[in-house]
C-alpha positions, 0 to 999 in steps of 0.5 A, spaced: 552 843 206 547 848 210 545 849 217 539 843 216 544 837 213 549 839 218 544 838 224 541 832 221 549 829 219 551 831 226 545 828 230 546 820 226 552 819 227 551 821 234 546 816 234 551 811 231 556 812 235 552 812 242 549 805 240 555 803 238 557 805 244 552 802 249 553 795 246 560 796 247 559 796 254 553 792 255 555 786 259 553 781 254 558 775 250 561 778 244 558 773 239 551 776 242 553 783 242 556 782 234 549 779 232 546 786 236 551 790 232 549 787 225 542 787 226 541 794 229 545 796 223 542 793 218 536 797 221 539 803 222 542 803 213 534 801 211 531 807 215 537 812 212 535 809 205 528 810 207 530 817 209 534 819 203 529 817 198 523 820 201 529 827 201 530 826 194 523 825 192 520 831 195 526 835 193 525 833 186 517 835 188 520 842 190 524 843 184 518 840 179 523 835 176 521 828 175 525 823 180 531 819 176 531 811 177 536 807 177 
């Protein structure tokens, strides 16, 4: 894994685990702050798949190979 995927790696999960965290210690009911939870990872999973996607595709553009799809 190099430097870049380190950095991109480490700053998600700190992101994941301070949103986790926050609404956690927010001062709403659990079922409200459930639903939250769901929500924002439901989000966060389309916006990594978006990022993931748009890394293999520009990574195949890099190394003149067409893109493989499932």
């Amino acid at each position: 894994m190099n430097t870049t995927a380190k950095i991109i790696t480490g700053f998600l999960l700190g992101t994941v685990i301070g949103a986790v965290t926050g609404l956690l210690a927010a001062p709403t009911s659990g079922k409200k702050t459930r639903k939250n939870i769901e929500k924002k990872t439901r989000k966060l999973a389309k916006q990594v798949a978006g990022y993931v996607g748009a890394g293999k595709a520009a990574s195949h553009a890099k190394n003149g190979k067409a893109p493989v799809e499932a």
